[in-house]
Backbone as CSV, one residue per row, in Angstrom:
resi,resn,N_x,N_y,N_z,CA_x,CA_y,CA_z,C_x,C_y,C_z
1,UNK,11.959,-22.649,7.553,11.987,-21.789,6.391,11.106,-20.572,6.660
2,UNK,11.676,-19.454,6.633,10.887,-18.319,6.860,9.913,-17.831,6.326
3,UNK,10.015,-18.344,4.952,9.320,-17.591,3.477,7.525,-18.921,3.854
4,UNK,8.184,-19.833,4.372,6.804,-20.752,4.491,5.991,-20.586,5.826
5,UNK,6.523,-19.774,6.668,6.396,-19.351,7.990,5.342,-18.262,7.650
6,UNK,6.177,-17.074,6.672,5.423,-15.807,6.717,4.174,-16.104,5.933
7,UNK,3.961,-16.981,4.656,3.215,-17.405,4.309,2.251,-18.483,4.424
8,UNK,2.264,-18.786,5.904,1.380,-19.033,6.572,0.331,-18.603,7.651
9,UNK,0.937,-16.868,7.723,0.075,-16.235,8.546,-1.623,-15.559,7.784
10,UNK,-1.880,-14.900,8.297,-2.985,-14.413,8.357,-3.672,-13.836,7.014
11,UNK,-4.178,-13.475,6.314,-4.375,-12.492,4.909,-3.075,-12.699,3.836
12,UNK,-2.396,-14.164,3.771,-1.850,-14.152,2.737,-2.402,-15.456,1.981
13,UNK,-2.368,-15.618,0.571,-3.155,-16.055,-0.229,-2.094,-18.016,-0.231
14,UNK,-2.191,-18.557,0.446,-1.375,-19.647,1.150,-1.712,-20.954,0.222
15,UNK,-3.133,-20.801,-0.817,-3.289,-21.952,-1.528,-2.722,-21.370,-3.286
16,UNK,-1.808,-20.165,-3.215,-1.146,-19.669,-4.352,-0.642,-20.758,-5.698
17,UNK,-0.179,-21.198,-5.212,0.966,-22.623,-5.925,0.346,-23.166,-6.502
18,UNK,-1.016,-23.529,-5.897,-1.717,-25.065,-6.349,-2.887,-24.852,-7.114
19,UNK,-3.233,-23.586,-7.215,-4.221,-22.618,-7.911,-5.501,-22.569,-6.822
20,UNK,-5.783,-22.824,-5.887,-6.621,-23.037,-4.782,-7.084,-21.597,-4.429
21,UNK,-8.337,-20.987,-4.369,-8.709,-19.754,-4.060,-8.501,-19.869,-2.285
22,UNK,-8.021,-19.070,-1.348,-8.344,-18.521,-0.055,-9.405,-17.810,0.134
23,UNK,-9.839,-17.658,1.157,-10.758,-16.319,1.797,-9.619,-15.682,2.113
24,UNK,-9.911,-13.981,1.924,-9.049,-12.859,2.265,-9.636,-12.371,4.032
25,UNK,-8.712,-12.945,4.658,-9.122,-12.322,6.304,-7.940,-11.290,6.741
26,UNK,-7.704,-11.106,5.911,-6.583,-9.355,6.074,-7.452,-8.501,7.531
27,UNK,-8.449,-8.669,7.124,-8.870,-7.421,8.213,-8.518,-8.300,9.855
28,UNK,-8.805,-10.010,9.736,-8.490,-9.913,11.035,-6.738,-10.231,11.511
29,UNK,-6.161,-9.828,10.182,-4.692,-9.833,10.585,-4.347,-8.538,11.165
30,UNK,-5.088,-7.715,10.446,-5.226,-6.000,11.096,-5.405,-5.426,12.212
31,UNK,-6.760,-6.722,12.685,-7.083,-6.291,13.755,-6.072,-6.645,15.353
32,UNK,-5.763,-7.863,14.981,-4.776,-8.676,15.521,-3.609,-7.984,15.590
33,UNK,-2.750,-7.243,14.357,-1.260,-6.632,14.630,-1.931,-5.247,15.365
34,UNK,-2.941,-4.518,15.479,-3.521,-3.606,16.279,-3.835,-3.494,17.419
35,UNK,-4.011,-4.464,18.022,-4.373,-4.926,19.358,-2.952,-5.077,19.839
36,UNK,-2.243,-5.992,19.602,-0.713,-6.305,19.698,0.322,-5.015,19.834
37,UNK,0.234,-4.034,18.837,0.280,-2.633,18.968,0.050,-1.824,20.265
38,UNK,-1.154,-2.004,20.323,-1.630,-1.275,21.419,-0.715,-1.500,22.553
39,UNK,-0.903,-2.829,23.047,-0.653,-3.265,24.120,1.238,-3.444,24.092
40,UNK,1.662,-3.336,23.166,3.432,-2.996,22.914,3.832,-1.550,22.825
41,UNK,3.075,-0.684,22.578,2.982,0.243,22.340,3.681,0.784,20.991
42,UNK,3.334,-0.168,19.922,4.235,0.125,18.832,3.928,1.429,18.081
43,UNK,4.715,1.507,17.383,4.150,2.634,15.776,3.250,2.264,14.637
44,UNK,1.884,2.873,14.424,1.927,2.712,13.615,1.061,3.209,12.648
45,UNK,0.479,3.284,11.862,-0.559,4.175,10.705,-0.420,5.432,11.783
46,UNK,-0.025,6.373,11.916,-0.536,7.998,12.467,-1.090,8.917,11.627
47,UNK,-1.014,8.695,10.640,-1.388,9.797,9.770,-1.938,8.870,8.240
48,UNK,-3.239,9.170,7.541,-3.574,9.053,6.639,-2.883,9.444,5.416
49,UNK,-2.329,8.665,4.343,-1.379,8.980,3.900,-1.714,10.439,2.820
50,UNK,-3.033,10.724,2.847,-3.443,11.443,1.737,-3.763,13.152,1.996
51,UNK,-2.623,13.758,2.506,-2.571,14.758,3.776,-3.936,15.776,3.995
52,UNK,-4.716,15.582,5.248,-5.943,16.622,5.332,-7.064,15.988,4.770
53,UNK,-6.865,14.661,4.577,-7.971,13.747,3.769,-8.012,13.014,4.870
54,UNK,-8.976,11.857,5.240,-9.517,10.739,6.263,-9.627,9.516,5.055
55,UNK,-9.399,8.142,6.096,-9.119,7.335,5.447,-10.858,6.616,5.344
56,UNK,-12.114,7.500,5.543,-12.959,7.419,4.818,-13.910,7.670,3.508
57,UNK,-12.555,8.871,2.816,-12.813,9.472,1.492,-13.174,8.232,0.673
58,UNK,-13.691,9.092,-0.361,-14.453,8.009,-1.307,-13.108,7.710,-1.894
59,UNK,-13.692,6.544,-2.695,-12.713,5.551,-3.667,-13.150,5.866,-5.221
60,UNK,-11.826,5.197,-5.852,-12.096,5.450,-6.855,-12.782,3.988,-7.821
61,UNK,-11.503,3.027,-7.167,-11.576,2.212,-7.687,-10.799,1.178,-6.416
62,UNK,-11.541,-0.399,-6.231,-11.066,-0.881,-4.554,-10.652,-2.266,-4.963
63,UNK,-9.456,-2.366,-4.431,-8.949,-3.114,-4.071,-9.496,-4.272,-4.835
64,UNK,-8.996,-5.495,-5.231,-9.857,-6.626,-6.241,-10.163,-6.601,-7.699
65,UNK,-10.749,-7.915,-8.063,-11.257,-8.007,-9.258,-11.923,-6.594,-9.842
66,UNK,-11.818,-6.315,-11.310,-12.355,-5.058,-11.976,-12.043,-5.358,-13.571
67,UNK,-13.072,-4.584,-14.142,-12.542,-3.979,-15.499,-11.910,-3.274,-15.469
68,UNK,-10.890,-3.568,-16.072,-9.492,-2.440,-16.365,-9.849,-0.993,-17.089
69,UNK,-9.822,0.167,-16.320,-10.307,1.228,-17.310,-9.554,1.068,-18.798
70,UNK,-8.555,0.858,-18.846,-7.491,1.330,-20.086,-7.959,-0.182,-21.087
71,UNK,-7.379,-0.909,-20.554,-7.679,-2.350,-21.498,-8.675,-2.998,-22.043
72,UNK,-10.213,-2.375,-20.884,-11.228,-3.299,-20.598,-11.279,-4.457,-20.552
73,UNK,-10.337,-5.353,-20.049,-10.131,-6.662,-19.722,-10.108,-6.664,-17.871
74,UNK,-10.804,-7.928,-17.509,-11.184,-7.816,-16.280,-9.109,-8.470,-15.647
75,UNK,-9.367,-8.131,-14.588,-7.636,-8.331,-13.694,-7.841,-8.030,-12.324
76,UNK,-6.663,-8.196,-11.967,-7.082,-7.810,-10.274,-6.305,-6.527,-10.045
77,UNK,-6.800,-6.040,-9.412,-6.243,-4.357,-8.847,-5.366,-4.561,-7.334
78,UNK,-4.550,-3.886,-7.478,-3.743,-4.468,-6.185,-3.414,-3.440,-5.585
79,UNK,-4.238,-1.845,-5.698,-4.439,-1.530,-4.810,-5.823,-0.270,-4.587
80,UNK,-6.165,0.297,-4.019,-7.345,1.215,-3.737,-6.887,2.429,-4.331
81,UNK,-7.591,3.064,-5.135,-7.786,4.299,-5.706,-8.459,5.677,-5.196
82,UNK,-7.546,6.548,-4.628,-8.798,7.405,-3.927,-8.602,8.887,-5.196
83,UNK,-9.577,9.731,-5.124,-9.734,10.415,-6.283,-8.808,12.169,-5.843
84,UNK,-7.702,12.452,-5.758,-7.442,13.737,-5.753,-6.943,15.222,-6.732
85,UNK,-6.337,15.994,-6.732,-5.981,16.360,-7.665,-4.519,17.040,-7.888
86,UNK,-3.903,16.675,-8.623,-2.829,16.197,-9.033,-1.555,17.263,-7.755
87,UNK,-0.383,17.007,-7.360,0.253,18.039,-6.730,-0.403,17.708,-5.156
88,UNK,-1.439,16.528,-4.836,-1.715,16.622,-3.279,-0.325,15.672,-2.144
89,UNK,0.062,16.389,-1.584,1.118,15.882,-0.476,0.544,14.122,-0.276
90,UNK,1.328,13.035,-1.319,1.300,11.616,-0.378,2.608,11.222,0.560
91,UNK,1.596,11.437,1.944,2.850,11.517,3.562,2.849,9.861,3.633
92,UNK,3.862,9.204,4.523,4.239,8.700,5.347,3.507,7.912,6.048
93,UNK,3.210,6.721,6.116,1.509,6.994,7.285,2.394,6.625,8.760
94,UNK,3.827,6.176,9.004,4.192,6.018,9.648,5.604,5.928,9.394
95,UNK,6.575,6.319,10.696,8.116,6.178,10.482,8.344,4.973,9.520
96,UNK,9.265,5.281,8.621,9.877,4.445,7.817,11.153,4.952,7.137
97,UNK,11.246,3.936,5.948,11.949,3.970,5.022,11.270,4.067,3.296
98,UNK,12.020,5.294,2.498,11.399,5.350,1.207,12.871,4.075,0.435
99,UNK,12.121,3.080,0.105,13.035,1.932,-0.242,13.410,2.153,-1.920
100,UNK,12.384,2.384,-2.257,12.118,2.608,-4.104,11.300,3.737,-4.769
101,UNK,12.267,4.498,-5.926,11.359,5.373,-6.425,11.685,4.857,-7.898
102,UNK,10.633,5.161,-8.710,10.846,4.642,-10.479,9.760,4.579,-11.170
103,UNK,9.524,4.511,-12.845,9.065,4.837,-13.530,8.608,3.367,-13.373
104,UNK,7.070,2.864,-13.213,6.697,1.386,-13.844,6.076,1.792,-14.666
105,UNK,5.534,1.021,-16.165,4.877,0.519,-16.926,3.862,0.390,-17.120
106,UNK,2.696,1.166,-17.078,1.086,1.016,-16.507,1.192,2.119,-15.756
107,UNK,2.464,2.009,-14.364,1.745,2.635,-13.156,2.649,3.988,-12.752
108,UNK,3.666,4.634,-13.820,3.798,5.615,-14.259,5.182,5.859,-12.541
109,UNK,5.070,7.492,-11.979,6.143,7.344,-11.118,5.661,6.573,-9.446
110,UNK,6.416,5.952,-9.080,5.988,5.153,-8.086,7.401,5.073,-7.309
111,UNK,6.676,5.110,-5.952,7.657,4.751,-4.542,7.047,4.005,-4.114
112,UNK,8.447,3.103,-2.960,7.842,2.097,-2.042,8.320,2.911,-0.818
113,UNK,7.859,2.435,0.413,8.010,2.903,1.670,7.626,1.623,2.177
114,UNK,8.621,1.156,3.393,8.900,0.647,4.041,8.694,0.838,5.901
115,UNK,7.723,0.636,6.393,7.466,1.080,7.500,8.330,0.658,8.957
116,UNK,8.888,1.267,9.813,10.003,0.619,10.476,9.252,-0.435,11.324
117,UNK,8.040,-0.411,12.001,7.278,-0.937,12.732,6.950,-2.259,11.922
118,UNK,7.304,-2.891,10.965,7.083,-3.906,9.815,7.866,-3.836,8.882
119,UNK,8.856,-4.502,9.093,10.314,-4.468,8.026,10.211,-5.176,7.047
120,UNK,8.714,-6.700,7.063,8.072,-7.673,6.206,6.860,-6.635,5.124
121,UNK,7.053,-5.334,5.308,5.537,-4.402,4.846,6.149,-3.882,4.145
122,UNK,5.536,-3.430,3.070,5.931,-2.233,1.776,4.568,-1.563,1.534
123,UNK,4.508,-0.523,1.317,3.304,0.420,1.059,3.922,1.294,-0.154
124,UNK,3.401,0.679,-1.397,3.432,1.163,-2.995,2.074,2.214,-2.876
125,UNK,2.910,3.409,-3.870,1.684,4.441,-4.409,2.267,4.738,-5.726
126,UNK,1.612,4.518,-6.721,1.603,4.683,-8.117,1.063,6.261,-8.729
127,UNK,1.559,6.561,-9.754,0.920,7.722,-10.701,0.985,9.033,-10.385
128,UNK,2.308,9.194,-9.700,2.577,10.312,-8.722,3.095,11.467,-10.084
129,UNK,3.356,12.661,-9.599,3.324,13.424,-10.276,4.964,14.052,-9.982
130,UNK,5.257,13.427,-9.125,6.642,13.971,-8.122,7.252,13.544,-7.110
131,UNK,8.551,13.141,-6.760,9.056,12.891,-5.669,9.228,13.643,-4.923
132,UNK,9.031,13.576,-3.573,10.021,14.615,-2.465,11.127,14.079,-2.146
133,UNK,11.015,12.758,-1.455,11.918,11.568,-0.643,13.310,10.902,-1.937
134,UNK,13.753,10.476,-1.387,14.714,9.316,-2.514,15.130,8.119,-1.876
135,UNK,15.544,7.196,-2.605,15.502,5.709,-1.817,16.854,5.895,-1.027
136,UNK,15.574,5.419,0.462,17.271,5.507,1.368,16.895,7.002,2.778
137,UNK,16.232,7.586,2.183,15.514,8.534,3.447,14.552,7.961,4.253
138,UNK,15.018,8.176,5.576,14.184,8.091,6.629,12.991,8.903,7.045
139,UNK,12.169,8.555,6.979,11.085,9.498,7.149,10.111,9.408,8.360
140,UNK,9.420,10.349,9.079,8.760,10.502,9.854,7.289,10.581,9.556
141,UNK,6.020,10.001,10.525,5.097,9.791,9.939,4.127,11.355,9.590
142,UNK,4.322,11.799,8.547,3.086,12.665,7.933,4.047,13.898,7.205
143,UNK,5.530,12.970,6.863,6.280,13.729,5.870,6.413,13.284,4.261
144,UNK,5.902,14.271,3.578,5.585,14.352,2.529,7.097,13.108,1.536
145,UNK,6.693,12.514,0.959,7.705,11.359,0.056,7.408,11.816,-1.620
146,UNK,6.027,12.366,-1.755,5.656,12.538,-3.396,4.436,13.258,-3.320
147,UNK,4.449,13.327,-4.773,2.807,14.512,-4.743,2.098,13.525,-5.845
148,UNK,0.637,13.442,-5.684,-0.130,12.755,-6.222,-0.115,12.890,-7.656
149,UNK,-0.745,12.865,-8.915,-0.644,13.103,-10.028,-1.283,11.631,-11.261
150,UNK,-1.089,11.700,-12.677,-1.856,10.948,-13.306,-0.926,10.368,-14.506
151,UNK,0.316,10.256,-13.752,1.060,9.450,-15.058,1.349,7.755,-15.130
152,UNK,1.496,7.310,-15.978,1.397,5.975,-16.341,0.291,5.875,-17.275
153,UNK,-0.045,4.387,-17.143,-2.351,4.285,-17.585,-2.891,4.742,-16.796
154,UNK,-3.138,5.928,-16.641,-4.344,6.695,-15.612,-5.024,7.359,-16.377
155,UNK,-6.299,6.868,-17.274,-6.979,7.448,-17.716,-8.201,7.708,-16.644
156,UNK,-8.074,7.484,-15.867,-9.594,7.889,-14.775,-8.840,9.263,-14.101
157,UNK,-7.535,9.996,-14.536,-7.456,11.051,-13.948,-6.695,11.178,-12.681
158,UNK,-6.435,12.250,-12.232,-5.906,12.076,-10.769,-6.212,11.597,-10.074
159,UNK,-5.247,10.534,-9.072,-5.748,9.709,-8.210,-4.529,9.243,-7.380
160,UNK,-4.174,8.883,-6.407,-3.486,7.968,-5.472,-3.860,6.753,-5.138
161,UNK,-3.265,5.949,-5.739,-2.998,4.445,-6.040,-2.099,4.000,-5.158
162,UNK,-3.077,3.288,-3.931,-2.226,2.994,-2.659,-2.282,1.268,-2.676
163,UNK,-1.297,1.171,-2.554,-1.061,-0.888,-2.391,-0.595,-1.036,-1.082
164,UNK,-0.669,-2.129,-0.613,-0.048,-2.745,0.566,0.644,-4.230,0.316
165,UNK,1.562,-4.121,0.534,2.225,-5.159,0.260,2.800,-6.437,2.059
166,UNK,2.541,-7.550,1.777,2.792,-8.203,3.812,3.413,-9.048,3.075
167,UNK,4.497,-9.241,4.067,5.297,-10.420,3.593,6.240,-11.101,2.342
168,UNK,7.010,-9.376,2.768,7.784,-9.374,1.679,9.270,-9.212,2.425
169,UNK,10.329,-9.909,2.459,11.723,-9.522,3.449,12.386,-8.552,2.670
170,UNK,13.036,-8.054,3.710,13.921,-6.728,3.434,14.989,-7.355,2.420
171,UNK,14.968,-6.564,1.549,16.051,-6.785,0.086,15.364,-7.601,-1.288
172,UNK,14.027,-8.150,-0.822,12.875,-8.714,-1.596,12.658,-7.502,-2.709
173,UNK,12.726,-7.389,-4.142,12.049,-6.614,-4.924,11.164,-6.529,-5.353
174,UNK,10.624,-8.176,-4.992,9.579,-7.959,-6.315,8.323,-8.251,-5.506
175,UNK,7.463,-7.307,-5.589,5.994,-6.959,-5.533,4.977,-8.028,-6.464
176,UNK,4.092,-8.959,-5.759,3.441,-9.059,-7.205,2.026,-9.644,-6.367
177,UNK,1.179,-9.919,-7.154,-0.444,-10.471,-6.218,-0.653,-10.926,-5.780
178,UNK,0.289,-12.180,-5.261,0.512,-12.916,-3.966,0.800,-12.326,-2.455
179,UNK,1.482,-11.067,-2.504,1.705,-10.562,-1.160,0.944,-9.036,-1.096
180,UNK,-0.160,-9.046,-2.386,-1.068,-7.478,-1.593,-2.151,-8.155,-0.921
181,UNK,-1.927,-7.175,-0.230,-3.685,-7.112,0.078,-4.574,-5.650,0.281
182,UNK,-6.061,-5.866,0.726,-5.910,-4.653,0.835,-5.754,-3.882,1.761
183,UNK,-5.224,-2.159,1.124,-4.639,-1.528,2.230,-5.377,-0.788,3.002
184,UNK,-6.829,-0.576,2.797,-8.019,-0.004,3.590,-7.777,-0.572,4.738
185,UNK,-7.792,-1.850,5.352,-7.588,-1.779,7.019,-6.214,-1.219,7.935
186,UNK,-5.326,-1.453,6.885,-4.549,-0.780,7.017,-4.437,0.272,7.649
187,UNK,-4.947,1.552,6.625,-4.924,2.619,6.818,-5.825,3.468,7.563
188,UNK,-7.108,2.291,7.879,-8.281,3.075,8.860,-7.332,3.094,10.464
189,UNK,-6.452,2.135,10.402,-6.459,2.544,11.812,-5.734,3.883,12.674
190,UNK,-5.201,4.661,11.218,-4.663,6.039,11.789,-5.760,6.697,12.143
191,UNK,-7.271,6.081,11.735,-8.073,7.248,12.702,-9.045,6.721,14.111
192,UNK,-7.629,5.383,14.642,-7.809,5.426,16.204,-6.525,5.899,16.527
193,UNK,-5.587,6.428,16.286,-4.796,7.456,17.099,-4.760,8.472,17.149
């Protein structure tokens, strides 16, 4: 069974079902598909998705447990918040596919992208202000898909609301807190290429 396969690797939350907390070792699944990379010479993070920004800019709000600005009820955040202002180019961080664009509920206009180098990966950004891309374009890494912006519940203002999604199969829709994690290791490693 594949679905018990993929959810047995590395940084996915594997005691889900039974209510059992995991340790989150995402980073050494990161480090691991990076090394593997290297030495295959695959594709992958080239570009920080937040164009002319480094994937050491401050945060807004990270990854995990939080008080909800809007609700003030504590929840989990499922993905990293970095602070820009509204209209900033969110690129590509690598060849892919833009799989989904749409209005969510909370998280206002949102695309998925699909990275070709990980056909099991989805990389969600919420609260955009604009599309470039539409579902179904191929894209190259550090071409613009949407422009940042503050619609949905974004009362903290402009921001790019980046998720990472592992272990999700191609034609899978549904996103939910079992398959994020976070996307900070992710995305540091566009600044070793």
């Amino acid at each position: 069974n594949d679905s018990a396969e993929w959810a047995s690797l590395p940084g996915h939350n594997i005691g889900a079902s039974t209510g059992q907390r995991t340790k989150d070792i995402s980073w050494l699944w990161s480090k691991f598909t990076w090394e593997l990379a290297r030495e295959q010479k695959l594709q992958f993070p080239t570009v920080f998705p937040l164009g002319g920004h480094s994937s050491t800019m401050e945060t807004s709000s990270e990854f995990g447990w939080r008080r909800h600005p809007v609700t003030g009820v504590w929840s989990f955040h499922n993905g990293t918040d970095y602070p820009v202002v509204t209209g900033t180019e969110f690129l590509a961080p690598e060849d892919g596919i833009v799989t989904k664009t749409y209005e969510l509920a909370g998280g206002g206009l949102t695309v998925e992208f699909r990275p070709a180098s990980h056909p099991f990966r989805v990389v969600r950004s919420m609260h955009l202000s604009k599309f470039i891309s539409k579902p179904g374009d191929w894209v190259k890494a550090g071409q613009t898909i949407a422009l940042t912006g503050s619609t949905g519940s974004s009362t903290t203002g402009p921001h790019a609301h980046i998720e990472l999604h592992d272990g999700v199969p191609p034609g899978d829709g549904s996103l939910d807190v079992g398959s994020a994690v976070d996307a900070k290791p992710y995305l540091k490693l566009s600044e070793f290429l």
